[in-house]
ROTITOR-508010 format. One line per field, with one value per atom (N, C-alpha, C): residue number from 1; atom name; x, y negated, z negated. Coordinates in steps of 0.001 Angstrom, whole numbers. Atoms other than C-alpha are relative to their C-alpha. Layout:
// ROTITOR-508010
pos	NUM	... .
site	CA	... .
px	X	... .
py	Y	... .
pz	Z	... .
***
This chain:
// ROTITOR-508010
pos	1	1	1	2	2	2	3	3	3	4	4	4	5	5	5	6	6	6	7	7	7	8	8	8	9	9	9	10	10	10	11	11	11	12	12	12	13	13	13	14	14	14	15	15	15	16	16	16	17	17	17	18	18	18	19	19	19	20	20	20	21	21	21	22	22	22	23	23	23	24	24	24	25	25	25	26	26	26	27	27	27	28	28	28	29	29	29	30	30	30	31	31	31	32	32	32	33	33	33	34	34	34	35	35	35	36	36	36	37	37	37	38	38	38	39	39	39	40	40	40	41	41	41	42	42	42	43	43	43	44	44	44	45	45	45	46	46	46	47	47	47	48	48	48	49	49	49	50	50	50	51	51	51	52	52	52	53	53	53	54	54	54	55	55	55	56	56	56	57	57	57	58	58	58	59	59	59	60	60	60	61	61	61	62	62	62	63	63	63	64	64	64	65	65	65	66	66	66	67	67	67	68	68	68	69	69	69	70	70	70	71	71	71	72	72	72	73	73	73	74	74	74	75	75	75	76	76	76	77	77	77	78	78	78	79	79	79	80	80	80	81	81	81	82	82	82	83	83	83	84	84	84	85	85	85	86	86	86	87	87	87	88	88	88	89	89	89	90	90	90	91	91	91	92	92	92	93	93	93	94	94	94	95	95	95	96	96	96	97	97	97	98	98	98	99	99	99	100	100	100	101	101	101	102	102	102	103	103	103	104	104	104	105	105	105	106	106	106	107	107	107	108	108	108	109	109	109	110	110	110	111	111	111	112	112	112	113	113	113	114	114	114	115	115	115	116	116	116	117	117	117	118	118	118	119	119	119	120	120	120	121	121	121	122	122	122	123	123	123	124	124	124	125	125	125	126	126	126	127	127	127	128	128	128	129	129	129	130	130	130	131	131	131	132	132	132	133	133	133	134	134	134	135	135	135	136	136	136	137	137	137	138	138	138	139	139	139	140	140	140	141	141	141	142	142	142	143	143	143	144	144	144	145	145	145	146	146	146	147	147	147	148	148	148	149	149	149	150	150	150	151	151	151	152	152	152	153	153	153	154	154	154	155	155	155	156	156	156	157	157	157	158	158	158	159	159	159	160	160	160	161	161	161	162	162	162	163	163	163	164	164	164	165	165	165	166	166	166	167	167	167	168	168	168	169	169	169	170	170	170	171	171	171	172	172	172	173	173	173	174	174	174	175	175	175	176	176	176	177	177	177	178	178	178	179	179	179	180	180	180	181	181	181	182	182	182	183	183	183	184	184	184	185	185	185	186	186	186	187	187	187	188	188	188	189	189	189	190	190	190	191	191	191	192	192	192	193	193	193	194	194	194	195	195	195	196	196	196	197	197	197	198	198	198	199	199	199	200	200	200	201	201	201	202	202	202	203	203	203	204	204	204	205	205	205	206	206	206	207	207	207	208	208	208	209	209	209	210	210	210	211	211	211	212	212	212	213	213	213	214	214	214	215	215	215	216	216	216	217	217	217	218	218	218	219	219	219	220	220	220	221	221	221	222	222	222	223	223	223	224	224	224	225	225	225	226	226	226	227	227	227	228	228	228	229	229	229	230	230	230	231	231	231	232	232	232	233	233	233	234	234	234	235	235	235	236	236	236	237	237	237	238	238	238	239	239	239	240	240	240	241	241	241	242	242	242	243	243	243 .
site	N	CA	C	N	CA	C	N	CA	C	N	CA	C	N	CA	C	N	CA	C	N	CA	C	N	CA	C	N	CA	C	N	CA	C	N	CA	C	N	CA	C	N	CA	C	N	CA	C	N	CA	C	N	CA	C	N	CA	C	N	CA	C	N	CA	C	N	CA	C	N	CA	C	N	CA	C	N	CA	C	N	CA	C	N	CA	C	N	CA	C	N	CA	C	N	CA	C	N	CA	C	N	CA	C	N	CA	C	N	CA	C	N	CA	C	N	CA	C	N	CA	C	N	CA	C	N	CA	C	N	CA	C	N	CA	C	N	CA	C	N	CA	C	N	CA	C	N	CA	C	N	CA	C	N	CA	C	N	CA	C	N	CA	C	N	CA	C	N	CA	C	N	CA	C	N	CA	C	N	CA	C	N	CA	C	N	CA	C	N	CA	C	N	CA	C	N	CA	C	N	CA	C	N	CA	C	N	CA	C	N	CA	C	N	CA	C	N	CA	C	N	CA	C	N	CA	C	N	CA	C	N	CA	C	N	CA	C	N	CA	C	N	CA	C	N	CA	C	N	CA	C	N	CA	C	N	CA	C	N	CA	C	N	CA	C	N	CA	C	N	CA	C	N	CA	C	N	CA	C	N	CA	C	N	CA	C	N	CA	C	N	CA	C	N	CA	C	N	CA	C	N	CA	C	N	CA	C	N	CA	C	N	CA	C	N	CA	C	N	CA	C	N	CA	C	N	CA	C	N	CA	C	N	CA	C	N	CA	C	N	CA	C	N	CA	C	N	CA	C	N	CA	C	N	CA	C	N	CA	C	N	CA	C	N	CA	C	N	CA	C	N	CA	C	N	CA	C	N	CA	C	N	CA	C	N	CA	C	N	CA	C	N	CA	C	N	CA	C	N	CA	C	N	CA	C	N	CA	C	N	CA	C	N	CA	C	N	CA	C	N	CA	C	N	CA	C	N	CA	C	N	CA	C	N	CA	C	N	CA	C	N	CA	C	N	CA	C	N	CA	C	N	CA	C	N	CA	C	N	CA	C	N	CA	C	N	CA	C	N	CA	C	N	CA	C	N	CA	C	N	CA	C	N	CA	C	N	CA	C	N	CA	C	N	CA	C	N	CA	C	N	CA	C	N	CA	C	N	CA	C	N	CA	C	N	CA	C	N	CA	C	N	CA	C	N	CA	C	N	CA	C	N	CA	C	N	CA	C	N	CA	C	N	CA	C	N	CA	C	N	CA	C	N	CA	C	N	CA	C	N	CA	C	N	CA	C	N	CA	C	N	CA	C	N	CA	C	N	CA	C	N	CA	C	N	CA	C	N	CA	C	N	CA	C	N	CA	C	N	CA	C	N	CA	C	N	CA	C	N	CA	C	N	CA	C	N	CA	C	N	CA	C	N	CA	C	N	CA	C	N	CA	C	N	CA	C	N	CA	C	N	CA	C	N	CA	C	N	CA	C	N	CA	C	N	CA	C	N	CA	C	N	CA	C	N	CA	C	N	CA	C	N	CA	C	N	CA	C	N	CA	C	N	CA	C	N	CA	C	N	CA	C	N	CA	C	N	CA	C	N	CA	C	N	CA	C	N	CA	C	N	CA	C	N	CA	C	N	CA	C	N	CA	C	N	CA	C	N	CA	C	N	CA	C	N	CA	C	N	CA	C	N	CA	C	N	CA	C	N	CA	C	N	CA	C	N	CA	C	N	CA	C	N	CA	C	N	CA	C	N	CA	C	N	CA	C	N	CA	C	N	CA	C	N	CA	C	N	CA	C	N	CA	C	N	CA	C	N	CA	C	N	CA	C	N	CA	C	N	CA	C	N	CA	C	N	CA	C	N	CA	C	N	CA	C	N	CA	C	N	CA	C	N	CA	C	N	CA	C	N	CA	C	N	CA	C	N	CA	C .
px	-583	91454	-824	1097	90318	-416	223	88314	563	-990	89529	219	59	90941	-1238	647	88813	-717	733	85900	-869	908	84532	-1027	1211	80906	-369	327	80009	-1200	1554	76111	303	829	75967	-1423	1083	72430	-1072	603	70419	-812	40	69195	-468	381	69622	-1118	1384	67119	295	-592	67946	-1586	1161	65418	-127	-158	64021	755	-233	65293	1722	-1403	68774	501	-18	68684	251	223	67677	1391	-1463	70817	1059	-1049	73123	-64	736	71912	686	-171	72424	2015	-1577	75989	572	-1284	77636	-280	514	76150	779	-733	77790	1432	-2074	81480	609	-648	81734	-181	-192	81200	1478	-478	83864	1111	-999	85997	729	-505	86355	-459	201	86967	-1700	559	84277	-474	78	83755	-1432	1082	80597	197	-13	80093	-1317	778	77697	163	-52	76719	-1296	1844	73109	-464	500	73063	-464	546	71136	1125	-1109	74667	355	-1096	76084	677	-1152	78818	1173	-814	80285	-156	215	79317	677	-632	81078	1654	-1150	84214	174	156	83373	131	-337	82926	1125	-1452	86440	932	-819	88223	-360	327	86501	698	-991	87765	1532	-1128	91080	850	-483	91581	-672	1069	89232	-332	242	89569	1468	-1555	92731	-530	772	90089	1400	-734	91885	-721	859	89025	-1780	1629	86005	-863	1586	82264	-688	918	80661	-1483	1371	76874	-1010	949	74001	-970	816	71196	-1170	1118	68390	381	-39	70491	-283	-104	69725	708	-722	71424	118	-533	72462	1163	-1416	75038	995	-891	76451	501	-371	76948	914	-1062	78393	1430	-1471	80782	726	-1076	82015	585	-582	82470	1190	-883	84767	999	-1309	86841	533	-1092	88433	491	-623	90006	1187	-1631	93296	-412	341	91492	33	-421	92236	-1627	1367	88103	-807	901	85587	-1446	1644	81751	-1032	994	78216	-530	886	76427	-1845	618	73828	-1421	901	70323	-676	503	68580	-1306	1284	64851	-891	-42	63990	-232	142	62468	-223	-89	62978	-1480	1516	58965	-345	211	59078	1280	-1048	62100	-585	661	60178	-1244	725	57317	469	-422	59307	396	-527	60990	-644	1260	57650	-610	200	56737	867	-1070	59916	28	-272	60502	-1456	1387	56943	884	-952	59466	264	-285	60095	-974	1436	58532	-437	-84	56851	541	-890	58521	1123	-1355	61520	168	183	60809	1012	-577	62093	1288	-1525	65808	339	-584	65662	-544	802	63776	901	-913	66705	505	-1108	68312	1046	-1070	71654	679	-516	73650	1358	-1024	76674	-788	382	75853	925	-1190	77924	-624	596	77018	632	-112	77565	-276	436	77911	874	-1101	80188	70	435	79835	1381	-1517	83388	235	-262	84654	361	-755	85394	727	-305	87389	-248	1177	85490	943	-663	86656	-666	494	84621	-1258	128	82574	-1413	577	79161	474	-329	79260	-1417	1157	76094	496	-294	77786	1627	-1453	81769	964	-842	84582	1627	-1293	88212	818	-1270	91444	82	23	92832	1574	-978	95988	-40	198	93895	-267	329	92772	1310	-1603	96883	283	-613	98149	-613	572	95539	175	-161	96044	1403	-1762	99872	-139	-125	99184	-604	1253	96642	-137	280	97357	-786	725	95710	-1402	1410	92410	-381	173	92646	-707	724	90226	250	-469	90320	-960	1341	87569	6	530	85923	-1124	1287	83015	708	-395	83303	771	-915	84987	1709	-1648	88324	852	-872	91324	-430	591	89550	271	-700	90558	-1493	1718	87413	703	340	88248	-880	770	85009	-255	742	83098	1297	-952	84841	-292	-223	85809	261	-618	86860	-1148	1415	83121	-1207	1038	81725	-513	264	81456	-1656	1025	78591	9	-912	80794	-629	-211	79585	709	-1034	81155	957	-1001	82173	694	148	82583	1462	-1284	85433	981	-1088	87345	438	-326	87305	1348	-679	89135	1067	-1037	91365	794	-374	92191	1014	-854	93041	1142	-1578	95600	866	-935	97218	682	-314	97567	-1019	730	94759	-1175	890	92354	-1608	1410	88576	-820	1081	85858	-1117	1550	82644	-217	1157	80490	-1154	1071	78164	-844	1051	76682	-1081	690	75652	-1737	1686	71474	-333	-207	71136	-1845	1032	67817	367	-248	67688	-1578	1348	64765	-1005	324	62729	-1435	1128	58983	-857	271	59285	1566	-806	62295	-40	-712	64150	1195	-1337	66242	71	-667	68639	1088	-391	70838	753	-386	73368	-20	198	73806	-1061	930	70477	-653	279	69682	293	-537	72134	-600	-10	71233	-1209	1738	67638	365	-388	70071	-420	198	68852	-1258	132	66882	646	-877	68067	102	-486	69536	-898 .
py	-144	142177	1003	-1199	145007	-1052	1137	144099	85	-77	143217	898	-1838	146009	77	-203	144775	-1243	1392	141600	-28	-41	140357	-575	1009	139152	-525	900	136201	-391	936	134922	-649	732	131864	-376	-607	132658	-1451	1118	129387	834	-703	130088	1809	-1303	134041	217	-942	134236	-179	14	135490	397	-169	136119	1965	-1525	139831	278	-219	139466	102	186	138564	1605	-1742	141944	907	-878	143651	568	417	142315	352	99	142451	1896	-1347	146585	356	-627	147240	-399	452	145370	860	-791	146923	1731	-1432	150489	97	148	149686	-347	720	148215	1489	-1455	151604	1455	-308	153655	5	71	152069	-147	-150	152373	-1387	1287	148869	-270	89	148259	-1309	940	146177	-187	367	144258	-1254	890	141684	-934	1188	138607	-1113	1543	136133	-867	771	133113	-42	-9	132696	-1046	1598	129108	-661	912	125806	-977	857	124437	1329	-785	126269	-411	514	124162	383	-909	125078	1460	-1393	128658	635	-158	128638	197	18	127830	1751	-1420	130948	1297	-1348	133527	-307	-181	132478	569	-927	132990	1344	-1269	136415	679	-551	137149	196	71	136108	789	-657	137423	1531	-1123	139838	1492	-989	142133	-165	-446	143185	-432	-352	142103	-1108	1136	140325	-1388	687	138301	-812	176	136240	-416	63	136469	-836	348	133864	111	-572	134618	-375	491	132574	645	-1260	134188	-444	442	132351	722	-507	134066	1183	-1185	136597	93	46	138201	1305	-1371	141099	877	-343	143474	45	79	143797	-1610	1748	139715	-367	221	139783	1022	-872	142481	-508	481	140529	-1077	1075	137671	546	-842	140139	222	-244	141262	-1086	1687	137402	28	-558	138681	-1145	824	136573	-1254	634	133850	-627	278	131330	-35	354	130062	-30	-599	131476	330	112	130871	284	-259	130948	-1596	1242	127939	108	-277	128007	-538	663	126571	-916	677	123652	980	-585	124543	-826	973	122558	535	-434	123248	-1784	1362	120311	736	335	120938	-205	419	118751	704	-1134	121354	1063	-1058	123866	228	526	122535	257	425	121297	1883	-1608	125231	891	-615	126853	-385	411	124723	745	-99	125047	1644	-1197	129118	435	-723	130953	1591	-1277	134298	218	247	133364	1017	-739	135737	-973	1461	133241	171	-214	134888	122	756	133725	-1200	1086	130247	-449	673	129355	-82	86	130112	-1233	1087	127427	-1506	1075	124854	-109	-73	125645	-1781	1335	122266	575	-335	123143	-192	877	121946	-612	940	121150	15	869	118891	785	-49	120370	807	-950	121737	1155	-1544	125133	484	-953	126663	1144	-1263	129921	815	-1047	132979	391	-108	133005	-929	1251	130998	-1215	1215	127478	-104	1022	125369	-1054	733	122825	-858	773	119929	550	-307	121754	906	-883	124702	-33	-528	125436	965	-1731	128006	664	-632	129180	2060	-708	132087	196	257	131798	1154	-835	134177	-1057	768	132658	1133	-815	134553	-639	533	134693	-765	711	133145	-1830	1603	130015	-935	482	129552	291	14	130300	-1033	1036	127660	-1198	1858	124657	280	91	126018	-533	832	125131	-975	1539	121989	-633	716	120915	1081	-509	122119	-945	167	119413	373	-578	121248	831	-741	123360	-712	587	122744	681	199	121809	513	226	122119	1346	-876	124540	720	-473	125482	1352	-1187	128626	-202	296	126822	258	345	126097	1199	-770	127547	803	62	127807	-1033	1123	126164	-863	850	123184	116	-356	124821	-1277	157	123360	-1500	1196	119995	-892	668	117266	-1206	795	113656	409	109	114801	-217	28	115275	-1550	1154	111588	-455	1020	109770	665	-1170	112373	923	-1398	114898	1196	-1629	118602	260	-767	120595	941	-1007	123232	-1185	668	120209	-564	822	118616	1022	-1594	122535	77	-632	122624	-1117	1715	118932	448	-401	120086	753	-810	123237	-15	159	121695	-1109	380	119185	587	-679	121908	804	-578	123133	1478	-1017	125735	-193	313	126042	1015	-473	126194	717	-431	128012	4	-465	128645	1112	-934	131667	-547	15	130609	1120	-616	133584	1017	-196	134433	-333	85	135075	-336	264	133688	-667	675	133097	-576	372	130796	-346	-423	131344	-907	1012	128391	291	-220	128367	1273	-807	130038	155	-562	132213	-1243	963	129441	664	-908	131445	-656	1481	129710	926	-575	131116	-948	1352	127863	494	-432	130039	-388	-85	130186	-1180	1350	126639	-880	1442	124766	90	-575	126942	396	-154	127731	1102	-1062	130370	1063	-1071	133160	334	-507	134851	504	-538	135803	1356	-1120	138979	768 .
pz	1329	-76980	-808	703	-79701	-532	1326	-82223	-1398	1387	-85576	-1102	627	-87677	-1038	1070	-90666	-238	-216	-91026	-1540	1349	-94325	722	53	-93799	-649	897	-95792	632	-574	-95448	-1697	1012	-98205	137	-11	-98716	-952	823	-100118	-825	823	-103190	-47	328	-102802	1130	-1041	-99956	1764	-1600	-96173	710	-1562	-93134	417	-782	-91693	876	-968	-89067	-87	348	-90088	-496	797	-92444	1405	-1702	-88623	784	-1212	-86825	-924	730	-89765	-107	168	-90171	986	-1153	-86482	281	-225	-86193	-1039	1263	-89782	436	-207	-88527	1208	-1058	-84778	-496	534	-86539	-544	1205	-88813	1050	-882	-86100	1111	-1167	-83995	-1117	945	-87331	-43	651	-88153	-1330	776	-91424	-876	116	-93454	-1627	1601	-96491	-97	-78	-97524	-1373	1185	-99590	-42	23	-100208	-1322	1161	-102294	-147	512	-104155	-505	952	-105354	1166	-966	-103912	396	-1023	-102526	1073	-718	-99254	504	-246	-98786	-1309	1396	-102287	8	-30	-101592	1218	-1098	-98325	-509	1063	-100456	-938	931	-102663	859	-720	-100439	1301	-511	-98579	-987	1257	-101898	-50	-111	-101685	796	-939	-98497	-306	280	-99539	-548	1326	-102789	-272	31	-102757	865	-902	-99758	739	-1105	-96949	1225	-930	-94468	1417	-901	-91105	297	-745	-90022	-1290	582	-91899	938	-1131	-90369	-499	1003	-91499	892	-508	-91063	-778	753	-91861	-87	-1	-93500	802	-735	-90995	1479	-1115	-87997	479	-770	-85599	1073	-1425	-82435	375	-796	-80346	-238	256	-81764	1358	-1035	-77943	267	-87	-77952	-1300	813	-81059	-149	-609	-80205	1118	-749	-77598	-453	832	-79676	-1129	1164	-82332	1140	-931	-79190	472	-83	-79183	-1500	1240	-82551	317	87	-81282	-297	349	-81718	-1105	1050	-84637	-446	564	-84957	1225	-1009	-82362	-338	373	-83010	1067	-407	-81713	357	-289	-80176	-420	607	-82192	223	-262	-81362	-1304	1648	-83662	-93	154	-84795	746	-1040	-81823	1031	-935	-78481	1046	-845	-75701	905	-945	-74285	1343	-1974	-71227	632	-879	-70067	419	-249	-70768	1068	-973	-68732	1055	-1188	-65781	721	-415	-65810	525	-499	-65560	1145	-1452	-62833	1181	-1271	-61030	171	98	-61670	-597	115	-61630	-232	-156	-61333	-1719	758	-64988	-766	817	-67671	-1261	1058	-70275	-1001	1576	-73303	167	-247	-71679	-117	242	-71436	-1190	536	-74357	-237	110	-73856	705	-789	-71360	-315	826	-73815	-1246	1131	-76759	75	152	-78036	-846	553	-78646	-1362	972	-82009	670	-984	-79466	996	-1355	-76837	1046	-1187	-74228	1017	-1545	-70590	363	-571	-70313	1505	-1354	-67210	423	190	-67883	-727	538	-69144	-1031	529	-70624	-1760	1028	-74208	831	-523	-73710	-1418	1758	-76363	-273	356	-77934	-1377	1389	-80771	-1573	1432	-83567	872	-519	-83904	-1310	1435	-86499	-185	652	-89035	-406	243	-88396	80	-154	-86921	621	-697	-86448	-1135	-65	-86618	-418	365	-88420	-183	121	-88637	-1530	1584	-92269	153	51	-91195	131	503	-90795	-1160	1011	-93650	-1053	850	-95088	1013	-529	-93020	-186	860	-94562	-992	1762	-98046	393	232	-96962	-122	-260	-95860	-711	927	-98286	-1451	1653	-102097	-507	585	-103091	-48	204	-102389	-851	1053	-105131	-1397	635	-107036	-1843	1200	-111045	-776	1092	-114012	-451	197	-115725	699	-732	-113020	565	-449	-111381	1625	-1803	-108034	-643	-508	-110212	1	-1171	-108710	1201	-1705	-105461	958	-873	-102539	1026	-914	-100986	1628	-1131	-97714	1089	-945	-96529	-1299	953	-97971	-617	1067	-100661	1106	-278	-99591	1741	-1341	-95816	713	-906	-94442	-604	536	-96706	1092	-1122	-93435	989	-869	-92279	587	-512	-90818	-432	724	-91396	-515	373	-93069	544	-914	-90659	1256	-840	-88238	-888	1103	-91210	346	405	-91422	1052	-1316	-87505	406	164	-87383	-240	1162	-90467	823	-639	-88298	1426	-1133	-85048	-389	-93	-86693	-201	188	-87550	1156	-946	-84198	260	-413	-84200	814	-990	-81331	-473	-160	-81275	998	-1482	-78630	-1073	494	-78773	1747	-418	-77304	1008	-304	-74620	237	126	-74409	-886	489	-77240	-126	-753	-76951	-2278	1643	-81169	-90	237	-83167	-1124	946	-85492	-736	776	-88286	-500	303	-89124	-885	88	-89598	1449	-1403	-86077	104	-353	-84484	1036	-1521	-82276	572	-1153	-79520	719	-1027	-77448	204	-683	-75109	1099	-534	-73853	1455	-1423	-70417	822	-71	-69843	-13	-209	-70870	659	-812	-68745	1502	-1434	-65538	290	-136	-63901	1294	-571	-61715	461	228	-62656	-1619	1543	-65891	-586	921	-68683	-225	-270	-68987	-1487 .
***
């Protein structure tokens, strides 16, 4: 599939502050998209909610731009513009993400790996020590489809997000704050039970008949006190190294 004619990037940015590294990847990808003459538009949010800011910069997209496609893009992530270009060429796709790693390294894996694979370079190691945020066993280089998806790093068509405003006006939100007449997309009463938020939207999404994947191969850091890279390929399998 191409990739999409035109992609807003949204990072809701806790209060206003993103990662170097993020800046790095985000630099090298919008410099690689404009190049390949895909349109592009950007958004963020700067407050200490990013579940209400997730909300905000969709109305952006919406209202705000012609774009086909929203990026959402957390500001703690990093990655490979060639990994995320293959993730953009699933454009047909209704909601197509990144498996994202926690800030989390499983240790005694890492251990056992080094034992088992000496061939291993050690500043590899830790792709195969990643704890995932989905549980799921990867062993395919291909999308799967999955019951819900984070939004650390996920890709939505804008026709999904017109087909839950159908189904759900009451999400339009009321008051004087700067949300009303915005649609709670993400968050509100649907996620009380402990549900994420992107984990509630993905739910929302598939009763409507829209299908989820996720990316195993995306190679993704996620920014902590330390860069946690995770690479689900790589973690499920002791195959091969990582590429």
């Amino acid at each position: 599939m191409p990739l999409p004619a035109s992609v807003c990037i949204a990072t809701p940015a806790y209060e206003g502050m993103c990662r170097m590294g993020y800046v790095e990847s985000l630099l090298a990808l919008t410099i690689n998209l404009m190049q390949r003459g895909v349109g592009i538009h950007f958004t963020t949010s700067k407050g200490a909610m990013v579940v209400p800011g997730r909300n905000l910069c969709v109305d952006y997209f919406l209202n705000k731009t012609d774009a086909t496609h929203l990026l959402f893009i957390d500001s703690d992530m990093t990655w490979r513009t060639n990994d995320m270009l293959r993730l953009l060429d699933h454009s047909d796709l209704d909601i197509v993400g990144a498996m994202c790693p926690r800030k989390d390294y499983d240790w005694n894996r890492i251990a056992q790996i080094a034992r088992e694979r000496p061939d291993i370079a050690p500043a590899d190691l830790p792709l195969y020590g990643a704890r995932q945020v989905l549980d799921i066993d990867v062993r395919t280089d291909d999308i799967i489809e999955v019951n819900a998806i984070g939004a650390g790093i996920v890709l939505i068509r804008r026709d999904t997000f017109d087909a839950l405003r159908s189904a759900h006006p009451e999400w339009l939100q009321a008051g004087n704050s700067i949300h009303a007449g915005t649609y709670a997309y993400f968050g509100g009463e649907r996620n009380a039970d402990g549900v994420s938020e992107d984990v509630a939207f993905c739910l929302d999404a598939r009763a409507l008949g829209k299908k989820v994947y996720a990316c195993p191969w995306l190679r993704i850091g996620h920014i902590g006190n330390h860069e946690f890279v995770g690479q689900p390929t790589a973690t499920m399998s002791c195959a091969h190294p990582p590429a």
